[in-house]
C-alpha positions in Angstrom: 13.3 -11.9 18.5 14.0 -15.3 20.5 10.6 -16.6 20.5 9.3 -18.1 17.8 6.6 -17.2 15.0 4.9 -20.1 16.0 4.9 -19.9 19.7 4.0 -15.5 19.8 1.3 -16.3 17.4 -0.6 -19.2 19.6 -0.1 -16.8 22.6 -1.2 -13.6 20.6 -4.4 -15.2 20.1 -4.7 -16.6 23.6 -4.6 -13.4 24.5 -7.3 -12.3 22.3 -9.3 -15.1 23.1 -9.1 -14.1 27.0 -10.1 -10.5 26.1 -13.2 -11.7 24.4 -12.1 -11.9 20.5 -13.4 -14.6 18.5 -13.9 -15.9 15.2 -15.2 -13.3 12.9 -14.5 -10.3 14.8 -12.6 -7.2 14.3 -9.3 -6.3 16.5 -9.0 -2.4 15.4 -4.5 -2.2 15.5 -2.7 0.5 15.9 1.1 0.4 16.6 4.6 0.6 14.6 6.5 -2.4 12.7 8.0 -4.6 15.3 8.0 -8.3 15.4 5.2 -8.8 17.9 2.6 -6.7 15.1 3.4 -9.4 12.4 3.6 -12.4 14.7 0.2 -11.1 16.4 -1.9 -10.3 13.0 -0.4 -14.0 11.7 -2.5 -15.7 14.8 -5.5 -14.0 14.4 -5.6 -14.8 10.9 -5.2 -18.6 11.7 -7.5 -18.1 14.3 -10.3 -16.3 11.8 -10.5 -12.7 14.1 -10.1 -9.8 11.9 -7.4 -7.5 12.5 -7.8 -3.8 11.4 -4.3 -2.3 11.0 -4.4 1.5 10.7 -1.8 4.1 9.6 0.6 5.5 12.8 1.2 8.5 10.2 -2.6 9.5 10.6 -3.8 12.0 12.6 -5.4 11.4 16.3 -8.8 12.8 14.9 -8.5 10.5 11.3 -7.0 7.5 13.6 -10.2 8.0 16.2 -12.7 8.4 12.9 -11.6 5.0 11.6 -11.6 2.9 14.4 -15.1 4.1 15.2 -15.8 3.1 11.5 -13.9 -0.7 11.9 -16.7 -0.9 15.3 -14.1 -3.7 16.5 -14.8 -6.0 19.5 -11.1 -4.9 21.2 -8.5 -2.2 20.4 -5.1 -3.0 20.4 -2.0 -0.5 20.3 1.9 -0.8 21.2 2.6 1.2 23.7 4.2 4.3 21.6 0.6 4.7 20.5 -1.6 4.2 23.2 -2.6 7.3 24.3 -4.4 7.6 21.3 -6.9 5.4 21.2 -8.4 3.1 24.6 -6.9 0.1 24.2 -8.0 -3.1 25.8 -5.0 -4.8 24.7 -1.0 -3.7 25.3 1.0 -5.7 21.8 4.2 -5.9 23.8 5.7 -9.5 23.5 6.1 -10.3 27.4 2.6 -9.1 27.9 1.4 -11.7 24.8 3.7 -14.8 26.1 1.9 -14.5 29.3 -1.4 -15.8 28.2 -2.1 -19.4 27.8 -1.3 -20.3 24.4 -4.1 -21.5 21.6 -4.0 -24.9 20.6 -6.1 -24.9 17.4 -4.6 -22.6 15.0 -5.3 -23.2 11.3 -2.6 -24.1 9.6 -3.2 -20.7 7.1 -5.0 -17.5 7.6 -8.6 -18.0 7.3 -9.7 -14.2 6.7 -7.3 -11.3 5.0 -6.6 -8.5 7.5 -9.2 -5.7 6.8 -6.8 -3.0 5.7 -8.5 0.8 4.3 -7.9 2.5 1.3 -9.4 5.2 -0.4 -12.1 5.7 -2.8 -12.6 8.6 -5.6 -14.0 10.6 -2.9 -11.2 10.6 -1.1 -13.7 8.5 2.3 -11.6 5.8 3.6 -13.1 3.0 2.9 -11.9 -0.6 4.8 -11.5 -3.9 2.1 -13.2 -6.9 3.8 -13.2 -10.2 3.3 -15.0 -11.8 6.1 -13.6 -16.0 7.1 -13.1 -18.0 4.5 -13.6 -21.5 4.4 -10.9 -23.6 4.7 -10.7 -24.6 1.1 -10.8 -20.9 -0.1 -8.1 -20.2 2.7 -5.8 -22.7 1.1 -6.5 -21.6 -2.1 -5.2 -18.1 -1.2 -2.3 -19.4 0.5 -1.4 -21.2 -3.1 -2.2 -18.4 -4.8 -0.2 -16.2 -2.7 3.0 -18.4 -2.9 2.6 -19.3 -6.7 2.5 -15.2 -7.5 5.8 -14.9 -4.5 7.6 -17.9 -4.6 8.7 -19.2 -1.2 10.0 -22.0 1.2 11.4 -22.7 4.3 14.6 -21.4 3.6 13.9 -17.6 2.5 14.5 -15.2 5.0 12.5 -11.8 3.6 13.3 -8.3 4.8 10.2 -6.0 5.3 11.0 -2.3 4.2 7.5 -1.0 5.1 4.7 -0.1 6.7 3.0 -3.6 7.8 -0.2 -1.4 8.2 -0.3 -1.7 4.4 -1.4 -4.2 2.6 1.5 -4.8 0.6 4.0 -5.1 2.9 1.9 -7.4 5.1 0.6 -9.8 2.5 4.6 -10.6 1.7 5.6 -11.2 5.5 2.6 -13.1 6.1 3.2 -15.5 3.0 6.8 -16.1 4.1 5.5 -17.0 7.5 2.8 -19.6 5.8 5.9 -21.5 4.4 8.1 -22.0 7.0 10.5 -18.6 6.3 12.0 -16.5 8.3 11.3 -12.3 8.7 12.8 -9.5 9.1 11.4 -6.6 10.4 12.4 -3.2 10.2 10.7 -0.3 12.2 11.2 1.5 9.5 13.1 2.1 5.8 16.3 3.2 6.0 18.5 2.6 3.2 22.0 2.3 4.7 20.1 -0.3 7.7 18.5 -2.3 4.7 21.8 -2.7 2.7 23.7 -3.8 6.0 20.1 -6.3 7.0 20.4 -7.9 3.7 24.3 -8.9 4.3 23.8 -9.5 7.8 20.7 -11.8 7.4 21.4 -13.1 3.8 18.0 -12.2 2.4 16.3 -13.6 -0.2 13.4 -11.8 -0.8 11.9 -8.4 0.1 9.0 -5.8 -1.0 9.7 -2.3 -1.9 8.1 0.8 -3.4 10.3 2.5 -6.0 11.1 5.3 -3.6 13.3 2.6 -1.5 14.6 1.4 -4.9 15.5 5.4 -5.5 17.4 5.6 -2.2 19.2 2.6 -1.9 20.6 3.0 -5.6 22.2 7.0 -4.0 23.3 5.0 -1.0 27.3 5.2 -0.8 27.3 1.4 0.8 25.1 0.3 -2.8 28.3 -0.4 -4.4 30.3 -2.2 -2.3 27.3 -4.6 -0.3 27.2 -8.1 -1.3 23.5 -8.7 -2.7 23.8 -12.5 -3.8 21.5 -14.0 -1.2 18.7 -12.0 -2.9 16.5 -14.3 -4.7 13.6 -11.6 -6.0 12.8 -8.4 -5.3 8.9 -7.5 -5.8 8.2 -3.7 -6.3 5.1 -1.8 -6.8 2.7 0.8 -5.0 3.7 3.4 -7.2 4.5 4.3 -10.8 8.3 3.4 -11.3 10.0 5.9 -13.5 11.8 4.5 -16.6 15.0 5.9 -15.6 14.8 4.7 -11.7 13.7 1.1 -13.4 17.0 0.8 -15.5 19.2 2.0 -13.2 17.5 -0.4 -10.6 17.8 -3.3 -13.1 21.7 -2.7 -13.7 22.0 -2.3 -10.3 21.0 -5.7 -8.5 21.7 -9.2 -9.3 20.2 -10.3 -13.0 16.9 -11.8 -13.0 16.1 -10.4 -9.0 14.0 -7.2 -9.5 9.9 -8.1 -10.3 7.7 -5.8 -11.1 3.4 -6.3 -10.2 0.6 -3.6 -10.3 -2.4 -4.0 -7.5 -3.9 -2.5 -5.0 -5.6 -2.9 -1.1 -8.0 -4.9 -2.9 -6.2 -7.3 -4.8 -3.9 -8.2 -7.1 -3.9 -8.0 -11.3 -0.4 -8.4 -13.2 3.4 -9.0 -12.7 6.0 -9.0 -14.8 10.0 -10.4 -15.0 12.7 -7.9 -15.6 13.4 -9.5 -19.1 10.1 -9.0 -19.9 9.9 -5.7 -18.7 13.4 -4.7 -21.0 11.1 -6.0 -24.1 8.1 -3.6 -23.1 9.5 -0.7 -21.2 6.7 1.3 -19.1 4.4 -2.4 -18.8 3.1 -3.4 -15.9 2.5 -7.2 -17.2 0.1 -9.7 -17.9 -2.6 -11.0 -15.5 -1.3 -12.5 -12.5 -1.9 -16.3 -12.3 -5.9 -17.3 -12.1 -6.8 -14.3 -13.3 -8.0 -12.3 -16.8 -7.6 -8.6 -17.4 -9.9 -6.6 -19.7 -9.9 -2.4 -20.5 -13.5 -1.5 -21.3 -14.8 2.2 -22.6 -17.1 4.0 -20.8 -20.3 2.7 -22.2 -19.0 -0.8 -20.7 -17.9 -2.3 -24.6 -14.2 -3.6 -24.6 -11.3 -1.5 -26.1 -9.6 -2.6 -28.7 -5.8 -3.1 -28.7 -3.7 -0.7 -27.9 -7.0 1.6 -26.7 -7.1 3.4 -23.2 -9.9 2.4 -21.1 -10.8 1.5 -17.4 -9.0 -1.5 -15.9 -10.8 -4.7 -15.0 -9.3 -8.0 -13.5 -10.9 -11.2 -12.8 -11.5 -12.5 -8.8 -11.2 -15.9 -7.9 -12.9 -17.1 -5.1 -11.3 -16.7 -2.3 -10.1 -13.3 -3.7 -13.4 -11.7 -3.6 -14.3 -8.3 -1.5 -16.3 -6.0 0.1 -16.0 -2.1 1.0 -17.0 -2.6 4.7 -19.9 -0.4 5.4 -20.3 0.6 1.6 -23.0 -1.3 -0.5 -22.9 1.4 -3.3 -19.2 1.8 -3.4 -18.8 -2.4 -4.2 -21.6 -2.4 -6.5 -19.4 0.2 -8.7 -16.1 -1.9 -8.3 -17.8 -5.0 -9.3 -19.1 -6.6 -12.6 -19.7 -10.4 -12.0 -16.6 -11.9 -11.2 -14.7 -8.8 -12.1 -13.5 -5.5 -9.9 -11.9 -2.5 -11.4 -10.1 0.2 -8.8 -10.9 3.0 -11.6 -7.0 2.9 -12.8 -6.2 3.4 -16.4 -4.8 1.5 -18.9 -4.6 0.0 -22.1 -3.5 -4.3 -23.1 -1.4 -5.0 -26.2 -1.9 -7.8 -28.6 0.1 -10.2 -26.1 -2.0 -9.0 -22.8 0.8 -7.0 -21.6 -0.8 -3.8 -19.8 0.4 -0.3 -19.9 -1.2 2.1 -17.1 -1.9 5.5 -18.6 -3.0 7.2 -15.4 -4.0 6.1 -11.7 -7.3 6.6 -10.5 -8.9 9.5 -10.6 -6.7 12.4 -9.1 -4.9 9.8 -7.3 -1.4 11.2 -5.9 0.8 7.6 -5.3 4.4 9.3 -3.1 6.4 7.2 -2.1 4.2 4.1 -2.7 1.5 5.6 -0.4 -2.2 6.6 -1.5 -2.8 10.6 -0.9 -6.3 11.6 -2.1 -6.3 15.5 -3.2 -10.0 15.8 -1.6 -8.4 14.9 1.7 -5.7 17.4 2.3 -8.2 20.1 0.4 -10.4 20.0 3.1 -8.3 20.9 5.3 -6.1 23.5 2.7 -9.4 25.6 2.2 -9.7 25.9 5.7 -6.7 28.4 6.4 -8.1 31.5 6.4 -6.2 33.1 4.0 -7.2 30.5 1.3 -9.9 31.7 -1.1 -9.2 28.6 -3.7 -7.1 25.7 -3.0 -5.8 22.6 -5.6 -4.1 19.9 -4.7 -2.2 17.5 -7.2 0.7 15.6 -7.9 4.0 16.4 -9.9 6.2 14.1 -11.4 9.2 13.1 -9.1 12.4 10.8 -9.5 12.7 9.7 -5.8 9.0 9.7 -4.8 7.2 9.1 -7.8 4.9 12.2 -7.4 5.5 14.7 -5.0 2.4 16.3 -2.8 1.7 20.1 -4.4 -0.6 22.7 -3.6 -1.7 25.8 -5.5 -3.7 28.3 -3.3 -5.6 31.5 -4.7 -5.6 34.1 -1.4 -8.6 35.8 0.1 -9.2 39.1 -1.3 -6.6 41.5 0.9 -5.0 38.5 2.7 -1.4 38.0 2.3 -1.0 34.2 1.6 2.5 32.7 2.6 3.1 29.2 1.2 5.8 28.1 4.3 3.0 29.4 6.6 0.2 27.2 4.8 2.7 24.1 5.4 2.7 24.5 9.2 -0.8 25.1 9.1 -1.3 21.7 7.0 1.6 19.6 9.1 -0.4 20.4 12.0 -3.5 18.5 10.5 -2.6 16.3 8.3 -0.6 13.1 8.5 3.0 13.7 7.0 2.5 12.3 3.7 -0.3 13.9 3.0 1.5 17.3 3.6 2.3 18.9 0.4 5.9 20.0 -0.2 5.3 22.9 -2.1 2.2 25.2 -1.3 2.2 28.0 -4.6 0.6 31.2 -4.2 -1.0 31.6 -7.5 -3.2 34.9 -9.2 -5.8 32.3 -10.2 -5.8 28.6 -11.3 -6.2 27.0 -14.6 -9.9 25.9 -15.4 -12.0 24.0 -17.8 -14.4 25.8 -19.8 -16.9 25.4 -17.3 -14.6 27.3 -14.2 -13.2 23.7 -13.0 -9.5 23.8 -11.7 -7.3 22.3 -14.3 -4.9 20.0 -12.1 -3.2 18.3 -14.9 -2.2 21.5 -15.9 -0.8 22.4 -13.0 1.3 19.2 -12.9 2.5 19.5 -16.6 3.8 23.0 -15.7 5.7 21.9 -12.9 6.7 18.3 -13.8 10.7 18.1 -15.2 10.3 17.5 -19.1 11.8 14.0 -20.1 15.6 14.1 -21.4 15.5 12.6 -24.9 17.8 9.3 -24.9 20.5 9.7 -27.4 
């Protein structure tokens, strides 16, 4: 990239001004990393014009549903991806430089992009913010840099996806202080090891599956990591082994650990503190209070298992676009809970017992079973179809699928895959399909998809 942040940014929103955007409005994205996509979503932010980033992986009929959903004033795709939706707008650099630049850019974002999620139902739902005043938008900017310290001299590496939230919310803080970015078009592990080197980076997001990879990578031992200054890690539950190994691994004191989702943001926790309380996610992030409450709304006591609530300040608060019942239930006053959980010790450390209901996490992506069941019990050789999630050491959980066949049909798991690839994004695609008598069930006939998981999920080695 030889233009800079600064300059692509002021154009990028010239360019959405000329189309018609303007503050307040959505701009539905679709395209893959590239510098343009970060420099482009930075603008409109400063500019207050909504971007809505969606998921390349989709597929065209879930890409085609959401954008109709996001009901934004223009569509914007890179050019690998338009052909699947009409855009209005081309995100290709030359294309961007070529409108007359904006002159009025705040100096922070003044709205956070509307990225979706998925509730217990498995509907996509997309977190929205609306503009913030310019007080609240500096308050987030703080609050972004005082949870990820950094300055004008980091230069941070993104591994992911800047459709997700995650991924995003890092580049875009390193950009609102003056830092440098890296973008990758994708995660690679041997490409990140050499990026790191070549660009001496100093801070980076990644899920535990890139931790998993990079630590099996033949260049891991040899590559000069002492530019890195932190290394923030979460989307997905980090096996205890993974963590160690992870920890031994990089530089001391480099590898942070926080649990939060599309909506926001509720712990971290440093790598000594995480060697004192193995398995923690933390205490509340700055600003912020946790509580675990039972299901008749009282608190838990210590120690007790209970539904996860954190504390919003201002300029943290959210909506579900489009869904008035669906943020009723996530909110309680100034508190939202994303149905995760977990239990606090005596010191406010908390331990996640479970994610959200049925929730697969792979590879630090969200797969709802609900989702890829639709589309499982629609092979017609499915009678009865589960879908769940079994313990993995690179991915965190791996997709699976456990199919009852149609009386007299012949049920073939490999074929089911094809069937499902063909319909379903790739992560949603389970790797195992298993071609089962009859599934587990409650009392009450209910498939039993813990079970299933237990069964299959490799028993812990016990530590000598």
């Amino acid at each position: 990239m030889t233009t800079s942040w600064e300059t692509l940014a002021c154009h990028a929103v010239g360019a959405l001004r000329a189309h018609g955007a303007a503050t307040g409005d959505r701009v539905v994205l679709l395209a893959d990393n590239s510098p343009a996509f970060l420099a482009f979503t930075w603008g409109a932010l400063r500019a207050g014009i909504v971007p809505v980033p969606l998921n390349t992986a989709l597929s065209d009929t879930q890409v085609v549903a959401l954008a109709a959903d996001a009901d934004g004033t223009l569509v914007v795709t890179d050019a690998a991806n338009a052909g699947r939706l009409d855009p209005d707008l081309l995100l290709d650099e030359a294309d961007l430089l070529a409108a007359s630049p904006a002159a009025d850019l705040h100096p922070v974002p003044l709205a956070r992009a509307m990225h979706y999620t998925s509730g217990t139902s498995g509907t996509p739902k997309g977190v929205w913010t609306g503009v913030l005043s310019p007080d609240l938008a500096t308050a987030w900017a703080d609050d972004e840099t005082t949870a990820n310290p950094t300055g004008p001299d980091d230069v941070h590496l993104v591994c992911s996806h800047l459709f997700h939230s995650g991924p995003h919310r890092y580049a875009i803080n390193t950009l609102n202080r003056g830092g440098h970015v890296v973008v990758q078009p994708h995660f690679d592990a041997g490409a990140t090891l050499a990026a790191i080197q070549r660009h001496r980076v100093t801070t980076a997001f990644m899920v535990p599956t890139h931790l998993s990879r990079l630590l099996d990578h033949p260049d891991m031992a040899t590559a000069d990591l002492s530019s890195l200054r932190w290394i923030h890690h979460a989307g997905a539950a980090c096996p205890e082994p993974l963590k160690r190994r992870a920890l031994d691994a990089f530089p001391a004191g480099v590898l942070h650990e926080f649990y939060g989702s599309t909506e926001g943001q509720f712990t971290d926790i440093t790598p000594a503190e995480w060697l004192q309380r193995p398995g923690s996610v933390g205490r509340a992030r700055a600003g912020r209070t946790l509580q675990v409450t039972r299901d008749d709304g009282s608190e838990a006591a210590v120690d007790e298992v209970g539904t996860v609530w954190v504390s919003a300040p201002p300029h943290a608060r959210f909506s579900y676009w489009r869904s008035p019942a669906a943020t009723a239930a996530a909110w309680r006053g100034d508190r939202f809970t994303v149905g995760d959980l977990g239990a606090l010790d005596d010191e406010g450390y908390l331990t996640l017992s479970g994610r959200r209901t049925d929730l697969i996490v792979t590879g630090g992506v969200n797969v709802y079973p609900a989702e890829v069941e639709r589309v499982l019990l629609a092979h017609p050789s499915v009678a009865e179809g589960v879908v769940f999630g079994v313990a993995d050491d690179a991915w965190g959980q791996r997709v699976t699928a456990a199919v009852v066949p149609r009386r007299g049909a012949a049920a073939d798991g490999e074929e089911i895959r094809t069937f499902l690839r063909a319909r379903l994004a790739g992560f949603q695609t389970p790797k195992d399909v298993l071609v089962l008598d009859d599934l587990p069930r409650t009392a009450s006939g209910k498939p039993l998809r813990n079970v299933l998981a237990e069964r299959l999920s490799p028993r812990p080695q016990k530590r000598p």
